[in-house]
C-alpha positions, 0 to 999 in steps of 0.5 A, spaced: 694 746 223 701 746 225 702 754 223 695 754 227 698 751 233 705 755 232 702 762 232 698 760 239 704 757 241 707 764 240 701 769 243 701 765 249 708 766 250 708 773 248 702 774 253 705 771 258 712 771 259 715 776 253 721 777 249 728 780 250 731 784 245 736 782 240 739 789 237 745 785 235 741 782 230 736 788 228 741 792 222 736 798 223 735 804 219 732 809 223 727 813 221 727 821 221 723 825 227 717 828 225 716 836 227 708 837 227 706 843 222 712 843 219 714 843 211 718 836 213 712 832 216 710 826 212 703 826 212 699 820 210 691 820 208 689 813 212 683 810 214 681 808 221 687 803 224 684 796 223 687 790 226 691 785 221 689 777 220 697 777 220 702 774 216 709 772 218 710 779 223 707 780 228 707 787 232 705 790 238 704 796 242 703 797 250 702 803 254 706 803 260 701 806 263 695 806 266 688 807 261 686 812 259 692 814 257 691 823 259 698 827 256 699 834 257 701 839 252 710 838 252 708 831 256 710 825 255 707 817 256 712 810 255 711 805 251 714 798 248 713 795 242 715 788 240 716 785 233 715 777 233 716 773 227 711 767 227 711 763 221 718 758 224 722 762 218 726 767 217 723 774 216 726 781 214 720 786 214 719 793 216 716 797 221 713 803 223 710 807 227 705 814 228 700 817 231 694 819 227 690 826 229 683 828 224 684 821 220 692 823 218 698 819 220 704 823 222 709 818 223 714 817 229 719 813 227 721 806 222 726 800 223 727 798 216 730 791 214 729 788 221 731 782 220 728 776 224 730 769 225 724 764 226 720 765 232 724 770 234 721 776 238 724 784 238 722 789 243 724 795 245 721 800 251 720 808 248 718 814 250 714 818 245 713 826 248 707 831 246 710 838 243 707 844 248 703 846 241 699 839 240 692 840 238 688 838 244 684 831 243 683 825 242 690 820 237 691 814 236 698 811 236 699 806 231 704 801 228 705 797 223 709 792 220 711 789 213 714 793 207 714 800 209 708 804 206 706 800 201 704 793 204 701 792 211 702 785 214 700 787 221 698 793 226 696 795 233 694 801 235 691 804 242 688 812 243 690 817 248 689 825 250 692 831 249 689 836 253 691 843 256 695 846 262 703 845 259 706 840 263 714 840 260 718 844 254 718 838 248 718 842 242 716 836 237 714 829 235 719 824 235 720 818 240 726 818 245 730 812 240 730 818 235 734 822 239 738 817 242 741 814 235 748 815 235 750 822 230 752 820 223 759 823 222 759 826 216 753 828 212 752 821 206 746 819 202 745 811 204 740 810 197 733 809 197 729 802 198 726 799 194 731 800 188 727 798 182 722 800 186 713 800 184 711 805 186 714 808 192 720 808 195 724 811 201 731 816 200 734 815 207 740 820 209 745 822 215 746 829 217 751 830 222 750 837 224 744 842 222 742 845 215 737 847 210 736 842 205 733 841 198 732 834 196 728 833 187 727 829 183 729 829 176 728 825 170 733 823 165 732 829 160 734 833 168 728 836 168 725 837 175 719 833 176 717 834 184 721 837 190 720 833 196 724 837 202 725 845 202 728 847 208 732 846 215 732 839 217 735 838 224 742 833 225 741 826 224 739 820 220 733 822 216 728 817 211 724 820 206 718 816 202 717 817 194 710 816 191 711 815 184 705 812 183 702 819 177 709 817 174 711 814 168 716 808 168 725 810 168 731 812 170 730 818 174 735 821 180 734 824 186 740 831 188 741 832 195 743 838 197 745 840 205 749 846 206 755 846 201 754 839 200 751 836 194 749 828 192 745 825 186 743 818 186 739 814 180 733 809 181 728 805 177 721 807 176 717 799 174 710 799 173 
């Protein structure tokens, strides 16, 4: 009865006043801008987005526009989100965000290990820009949040158009707090989380300037089992997910390689 209460306390708040944003306490890890049909995106086969019983977080997205939403090619529509946690405690949770075209989720951006205090709420406005060579119609924008890519505690999603007549120059996907992010200073490997991991785990690096990129995986024999990024990555922090799931338990490593720079980097595979 009282996490009831709580939770209705809580969405007439959010309903009725909103929250301001607390960055001091939020230690993000910003996610790596997606560029459409290039070798780096991320691509995830998804059911339809569905709407979540929620657990301790709950997210939300808004248009800040009115609906239907109608974008151009190289235009752009602003949105805000907003985390909450809702069960009075404590939380750390993830989340991520995305839109999804012929039933496949090409992810915009992640907040990883955002830290929450009890009833606290997080919310930030974005813009997302549409690249001039979007296919024309119907996405939808969704978000989640809980741990990332493994389990879903709550989403929130709406749809908008793509349609023709090229209004603007965007050249790829990735919302605004991407490009915003502060430039890394040198290129590094921040780890991977989670490490022991099952069965999917995300290997996060900085770039401060443009290279191409190699990023394996191998086995303690060094053997290579799969390669994950072959290509030119753009300057900025960059996370890239794992599914060990056809792979059998151990020690593995991950070797970066960014222009003359290489890293190696150990993790554990549990099942």
């Amino acid at each position: 009865m009282k996490k009831s209460l709580l939770f209705a306390i809580v969405i007439c708040a959010i309903s009725t006043v909103g929250y301001a944003a607390q960055p001091s306490m939020m230690p993000w890890t910003w996610g790596s801008t997606i560029q459409w049909n290039s070798s780096q995106d991320e691509v995830i086969p998804i059911d339809k987005p569905s709407t979540l019983l929620p657990a301790c977080c709950l997210v939300s997205i808004v248009p800040n526009i009115p609906q239907p939403i109608v974008v151009p090619q190289g235009g752009s529509f602003p949105f805000t989100g907003r985390l909450c946690e809702i069960c009075g405690s404590p939380l750390v949770t993830d989340v991520w965000w995305g839109v999804i075209f012929a039933n496949i989720f090409y992810q915009q951006g992640a907040f990883l290990n955002v830290s929450l205090a009890g009833g606290q709420c997080l919310s930030a406005t974005m813009t997302q820009p549409i690249p001039i060579n979007a296919p024309l119609g119907t996405y939808t924008y969704v978000a989640y949040c809980g741990t990332y890519n493994t389990q879903k505690d709550d989403s929130s999603f709406f749809n908008f158009t793509v349609v023709g007549a090229a209004d603007g120059n965007n050249n790829g996907w990735g919302t605004d707090a991407q490009r915003q992010a502060e430039m890394p200073a040198q290129f590094k490997i921040s780890g991977n989380y989670p490490n022991p991991f099952n069965a999917t785990t995300t290997i996060n690096y900085m770039m401060p300037t443009a290279a191409n990129v190699n990023l394996s995986i191998y086995n303690l024999m060094g053997q290579k089992v799969t390669t994950l990024i072959d290509g030119h990555n753009e300057a900025g922090q960059h996370s890239v997910s794992w599914d060990a799931a056809n792979y059998s338990s151990g020690i593995y490593f991950y070797r970066l390689s960014a222009g003359e720079r290489v890293f190696t980097e150990r993790m554990t595979l549990l099942k």
